[in-house]
C-alpha positions in Angstrom: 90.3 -356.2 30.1 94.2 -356.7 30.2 96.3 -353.5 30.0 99.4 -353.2 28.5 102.4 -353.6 30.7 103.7 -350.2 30.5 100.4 -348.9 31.2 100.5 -350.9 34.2 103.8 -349.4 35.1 102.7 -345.7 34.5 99.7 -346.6 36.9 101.9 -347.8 39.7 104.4 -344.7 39.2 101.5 -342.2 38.9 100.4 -343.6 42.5 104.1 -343.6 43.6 104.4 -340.2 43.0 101.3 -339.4 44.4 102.8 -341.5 47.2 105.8 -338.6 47.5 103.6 -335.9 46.5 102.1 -336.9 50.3 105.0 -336.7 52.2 107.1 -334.0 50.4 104.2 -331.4 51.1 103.2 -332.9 54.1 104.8 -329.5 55.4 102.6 -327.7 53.7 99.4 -328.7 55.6 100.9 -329.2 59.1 104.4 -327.1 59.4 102.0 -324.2 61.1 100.2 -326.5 63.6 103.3 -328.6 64.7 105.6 -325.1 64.8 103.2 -323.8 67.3 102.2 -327.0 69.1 99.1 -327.8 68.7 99.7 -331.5 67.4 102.1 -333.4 67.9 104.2 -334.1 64.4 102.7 -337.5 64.3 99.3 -336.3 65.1 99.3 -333.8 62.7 100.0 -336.0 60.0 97.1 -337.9 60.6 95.0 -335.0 60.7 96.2 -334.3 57.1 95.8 -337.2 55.9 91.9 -337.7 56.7 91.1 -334.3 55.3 93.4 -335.3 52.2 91.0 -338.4 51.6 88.1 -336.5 52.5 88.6 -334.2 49.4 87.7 -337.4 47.3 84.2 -336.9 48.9 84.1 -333.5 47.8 85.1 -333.9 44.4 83.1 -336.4 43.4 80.0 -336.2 45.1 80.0 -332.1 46.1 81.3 -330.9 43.3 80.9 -333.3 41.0 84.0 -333.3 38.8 87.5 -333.3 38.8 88.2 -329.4 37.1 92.1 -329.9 38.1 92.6 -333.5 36.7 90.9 -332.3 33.5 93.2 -329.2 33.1 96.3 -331.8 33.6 95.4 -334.4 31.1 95.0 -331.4 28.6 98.2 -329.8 29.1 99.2 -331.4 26.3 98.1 -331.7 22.8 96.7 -335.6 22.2 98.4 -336.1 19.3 101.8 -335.8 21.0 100.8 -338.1 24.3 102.1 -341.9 24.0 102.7 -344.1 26.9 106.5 -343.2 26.5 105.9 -339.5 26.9 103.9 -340.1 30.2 106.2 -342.4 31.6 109.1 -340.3 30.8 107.8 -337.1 32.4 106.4 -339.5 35.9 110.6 -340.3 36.0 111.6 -336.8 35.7 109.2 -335.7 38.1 109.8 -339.1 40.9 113.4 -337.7 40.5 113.0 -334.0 40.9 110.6 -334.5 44.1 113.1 -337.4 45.8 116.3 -334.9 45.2 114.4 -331.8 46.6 112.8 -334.2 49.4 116.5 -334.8 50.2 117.6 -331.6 50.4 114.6 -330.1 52.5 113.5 -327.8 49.9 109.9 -327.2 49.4 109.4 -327.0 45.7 106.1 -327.9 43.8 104.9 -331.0 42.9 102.7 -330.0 41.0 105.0 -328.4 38.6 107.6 -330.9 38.4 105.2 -333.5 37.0 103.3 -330.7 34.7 107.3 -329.7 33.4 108.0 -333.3 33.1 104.6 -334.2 31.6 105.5 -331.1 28.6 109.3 -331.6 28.6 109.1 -335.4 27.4 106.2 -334.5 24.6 108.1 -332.0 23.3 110.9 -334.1 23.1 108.5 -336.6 21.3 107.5 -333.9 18.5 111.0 -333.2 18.1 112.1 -336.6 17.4 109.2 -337.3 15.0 110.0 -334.4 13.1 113.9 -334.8 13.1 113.5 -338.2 11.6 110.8 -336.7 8.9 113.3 -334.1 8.1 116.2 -336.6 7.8 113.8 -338.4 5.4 112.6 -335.8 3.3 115.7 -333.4 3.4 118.5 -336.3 3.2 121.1 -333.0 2.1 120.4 -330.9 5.3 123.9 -331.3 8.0 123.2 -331.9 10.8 122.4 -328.4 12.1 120.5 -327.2 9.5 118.3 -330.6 10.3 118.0 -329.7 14.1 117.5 -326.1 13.1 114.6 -327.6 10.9 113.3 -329.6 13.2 113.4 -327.3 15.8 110.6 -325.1 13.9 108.5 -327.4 13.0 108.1 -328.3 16.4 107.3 -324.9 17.1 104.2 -325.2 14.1 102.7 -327.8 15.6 101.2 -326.4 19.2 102.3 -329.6 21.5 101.7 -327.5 24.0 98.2 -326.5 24.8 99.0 -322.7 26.0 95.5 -321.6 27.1 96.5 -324.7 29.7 99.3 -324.0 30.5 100.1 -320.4 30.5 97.9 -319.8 33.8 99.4 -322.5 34.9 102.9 -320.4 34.5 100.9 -317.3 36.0 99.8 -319.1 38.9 103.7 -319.7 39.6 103.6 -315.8 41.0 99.7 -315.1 41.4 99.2 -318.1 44.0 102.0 -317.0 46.7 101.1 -313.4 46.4 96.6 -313.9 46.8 97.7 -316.3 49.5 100.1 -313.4 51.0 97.0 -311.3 50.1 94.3 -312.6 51.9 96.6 -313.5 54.9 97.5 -309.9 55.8 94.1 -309.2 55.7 92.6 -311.5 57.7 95.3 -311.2 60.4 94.2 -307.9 60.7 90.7 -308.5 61.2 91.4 -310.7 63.7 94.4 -308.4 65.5 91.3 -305.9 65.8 88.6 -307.9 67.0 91.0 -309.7 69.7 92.9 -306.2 70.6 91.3 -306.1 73.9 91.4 -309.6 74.9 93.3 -312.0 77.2 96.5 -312.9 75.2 96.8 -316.4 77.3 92.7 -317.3 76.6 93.5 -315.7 72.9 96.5 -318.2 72.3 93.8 -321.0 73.5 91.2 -320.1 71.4 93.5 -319.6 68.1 94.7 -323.1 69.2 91.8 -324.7 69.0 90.6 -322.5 65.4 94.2 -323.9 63.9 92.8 -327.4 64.1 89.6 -326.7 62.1 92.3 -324.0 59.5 94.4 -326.9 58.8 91.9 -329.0 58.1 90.2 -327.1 55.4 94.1 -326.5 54.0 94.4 -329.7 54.0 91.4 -330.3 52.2 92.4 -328.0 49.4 95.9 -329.9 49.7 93.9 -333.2 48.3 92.0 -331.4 46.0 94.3 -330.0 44.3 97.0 -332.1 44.3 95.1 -336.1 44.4 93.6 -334.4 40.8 97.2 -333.9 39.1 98.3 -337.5 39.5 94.3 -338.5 38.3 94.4 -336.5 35.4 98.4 -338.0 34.2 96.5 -341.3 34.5 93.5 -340.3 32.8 95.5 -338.8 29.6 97.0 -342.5 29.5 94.3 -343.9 30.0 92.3 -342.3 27.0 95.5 -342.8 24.7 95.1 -346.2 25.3 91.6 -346.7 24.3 91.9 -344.1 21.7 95.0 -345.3 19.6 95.6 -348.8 20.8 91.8 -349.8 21.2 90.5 -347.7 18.9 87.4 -348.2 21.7 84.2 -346.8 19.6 82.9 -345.5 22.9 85.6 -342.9 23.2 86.0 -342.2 19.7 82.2 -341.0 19.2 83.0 -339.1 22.2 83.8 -335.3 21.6 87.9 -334.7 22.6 86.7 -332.5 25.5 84.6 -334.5 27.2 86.6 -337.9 27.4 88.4 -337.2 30.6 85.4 -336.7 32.3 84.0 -340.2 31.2 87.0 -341.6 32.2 86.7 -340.3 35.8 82.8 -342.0 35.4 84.1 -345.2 34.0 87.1 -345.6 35.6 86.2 -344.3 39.7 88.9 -346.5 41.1 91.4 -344.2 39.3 90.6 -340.9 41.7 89.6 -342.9 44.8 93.3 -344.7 44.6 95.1 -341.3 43.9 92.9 -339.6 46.7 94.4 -342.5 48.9 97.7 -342.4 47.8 98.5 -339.1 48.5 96.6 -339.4 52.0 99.3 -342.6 52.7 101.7 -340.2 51.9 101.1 -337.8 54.3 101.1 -339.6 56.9 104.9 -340.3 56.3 105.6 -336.8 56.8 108.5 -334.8 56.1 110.0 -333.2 58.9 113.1 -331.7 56.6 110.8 -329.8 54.9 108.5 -329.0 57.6 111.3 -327.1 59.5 111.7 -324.8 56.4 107.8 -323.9 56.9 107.3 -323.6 60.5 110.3 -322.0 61.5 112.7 -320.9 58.9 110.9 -318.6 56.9 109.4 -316.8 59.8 108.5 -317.4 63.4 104.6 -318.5 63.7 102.5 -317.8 66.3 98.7 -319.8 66.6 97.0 -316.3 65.5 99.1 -316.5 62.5 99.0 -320.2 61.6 95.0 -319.5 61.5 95.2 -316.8 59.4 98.2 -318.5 56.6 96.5 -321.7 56.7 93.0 -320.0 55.9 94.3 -317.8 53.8 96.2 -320.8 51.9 92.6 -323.1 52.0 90.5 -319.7 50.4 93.4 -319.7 47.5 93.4 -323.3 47.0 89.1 -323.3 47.1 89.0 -320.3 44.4 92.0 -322.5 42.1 90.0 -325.4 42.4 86.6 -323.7 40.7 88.2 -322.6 38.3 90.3 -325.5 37.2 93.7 -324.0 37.8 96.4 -326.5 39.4 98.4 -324.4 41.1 101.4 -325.5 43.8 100.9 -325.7 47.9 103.7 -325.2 48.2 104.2 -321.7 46.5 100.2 -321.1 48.2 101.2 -321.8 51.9 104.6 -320.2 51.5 102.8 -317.0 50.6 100.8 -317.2 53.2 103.1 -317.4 56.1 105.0 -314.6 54.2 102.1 -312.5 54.8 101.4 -313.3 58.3 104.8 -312.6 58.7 104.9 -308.9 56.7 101.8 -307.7 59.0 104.9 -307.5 62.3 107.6 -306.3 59.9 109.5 -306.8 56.9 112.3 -307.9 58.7 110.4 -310.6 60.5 110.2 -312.5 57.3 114.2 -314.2 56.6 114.2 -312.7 52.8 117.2 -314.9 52.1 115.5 -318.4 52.8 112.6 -317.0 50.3 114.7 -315.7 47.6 116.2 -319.5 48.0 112.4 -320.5 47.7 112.0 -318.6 44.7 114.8 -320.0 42.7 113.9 -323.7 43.2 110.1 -322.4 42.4 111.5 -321.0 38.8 114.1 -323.8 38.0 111.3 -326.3 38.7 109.2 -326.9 35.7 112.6 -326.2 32.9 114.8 -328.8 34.9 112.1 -331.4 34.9 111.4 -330.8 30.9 115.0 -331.2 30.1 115.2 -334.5 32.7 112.1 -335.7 31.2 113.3 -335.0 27.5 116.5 -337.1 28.4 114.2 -339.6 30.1 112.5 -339.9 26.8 115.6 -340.4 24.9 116.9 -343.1 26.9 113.0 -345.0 26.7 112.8 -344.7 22.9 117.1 -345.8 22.8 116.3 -348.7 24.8 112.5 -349.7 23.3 
């Protein structure tokens, strides 16, 4: 089967940005364990990266599907998705990721390519209905058309909001269940290891963070190897389904086609699994200062308890099928180890930073991705 040549170039930029995905929240999984010296940067990084591939393992074979991927793929009502839209919203997102890469600031991944991904079908449903309103109202100025055009758009749910709305929730309620469930557990253990040696303590949590950041990053692939799988799998469908017209996914119900995709098509999530492993193993030691050290000073006890506390959130996203960010996750985390010493131990002005690139994330990427758009549809 030969696949048409954008398709081919939304697959390699799909893996590309899985690529980045890798080594812009590289941070995420190993900022605790390199701050505090268990690893070595370079070590760590290949820690991360086997648990990262391991998640395949787990997904496929453990669980048994890809929850996340599906979510992804559905963000978006089908009737909007063409190959344009996708590779519109992959740009937007490549772009977003590379310029906060740059700058060292540790937004979400996830969210640019979700906000790029709805930014550039939106655009699409505009377009279409501008030039039906041109058509059919030929009097309309050209407000009054883009006024028009503007509410049909807003008739025609492009956007699949029982998606995509916990996705928005998840923005705030991932950070704080991290911060959550990090206080509490560095409590427990502040009271169990009260009364023991701090310097055989220090070992012990040393040893623990190994076997923490493993299972972070093991949510880490899970949740994040799915996104890129399930932008491929909505093209993927599109392509049998309106350039095919492939009778096999046709008779198939609309719900259930991304999950015979990830059947049919296994390569897909073993290559995205591998990608973002690759990735990580580049690192990205900008970033990885902002984690270990800026936000607040990490000891090993507290690099157990945010990277545990970032794995539990991560586990409970996954069952449910919620992609939420690690970034936002782990961040909340080592905000709560950091609250359990004092308020003041956490530097409020690097997170309030934090929380603005978190915000602007998913609008800037639409609007990038709805120019993105333009420019493909100008020049096609």
């Amino acid at each position: 089967m030969e696949f048409p040549i954008l398709l081919i170039v939304i697959i390699a930029l799909a893996l590309i940005f899985d690529y980045i995905n890798g080594f812009h929240d590289a941070a995420n999984s190993i900022a605790t364990i390199v701050s505090t010296k268990v690893l070595t940067p370079f070590q760590a990084v290949l820690w991360a990266a086997l648990w990262n591939f391991a998640a395949f393992f787990i997904a496929a074979y453990i669980i048994g599907e890809f929850k996340i991927g599906n979510t992804i793929a559905k963000t978006v009502n089908e009737n909007f998705i063409t190959l344009e839209v996708i590779f519109s919203g992959l740009i937007a997102a490549i772009a977003w990721n590379l310029l906060t890469w740059w700058f060292g600031i540790p937004s979400s991944s996830s969210h640019t390519l979700i906000g790029g991904f709805l930014g550039a079908a939106l655009m699409h449903a505009f377009m279409m209905d501008y030039h039906e309103v041109v058509a059919t109202q030929p009097n309309l100025g050209t407000w009054e058309t883009f006024k028009a055009a503007c509410y049909q758009v807003t008739q025609q749910s492009v956007v699949k909001f029982d998606k995509v709305i916990p996705i928005f929730l998840f923005i705030f309620m991932a950070p704080i269940i991290g911060m959550i469930i990090s206080i509490i557990i560095t409590l427990i253990i502040v009271h169990l290891y009260k009364r023991s040696n701090p310097y055989k303590a220090d070992k012990s949590f040393k040893r623990l963070q190994l076997a923490s950041s493993a299972l972070f990053s093991l949510g880490h692939g899970l949740n994040d190897a799915q996104k890129v799988m399930g932008i491929i799998g909505a093209a993927m469908i599109y392509y049998h389904v309106n350039m095919l017209q492939d009778p096999v996914y046709l008779n198939i119900a609309s719900a259930a086609r991304f999950d015979y995709f990830a059947q049919h098509y296994i390569w897909v999530p073993l290559v995205s699994f591998i990608a973002i492993a690759l990735g990580t193993m580049s690192g990205g030691w900008k970033i990885i200062k902002t984690m270990g050290t800026k936000i607040t000073k990490v000891t090993s006890l507290e690099g157990v308890s945010a990277e545990t506390a970032g794995a539990i959130t991560l586990f409970i996203t996954d069952h449910f099928g919620i992609p939420v960010s690690t970034t936002h996750t782990i961040t909340g985390s080592i905000i709560g180890v950091g609250l359990t010493k004092r308020i003041s131990a956490v530097r409020w002005g690097i997170t309030v930073s934090l929380l603005w690139a978190w915000v602007l994330t998913i609008p800037i990427s639409a609007i990038v991705a709805g120019i993105t758009y333009l420019i493909v549809t100008f020049l096609t």
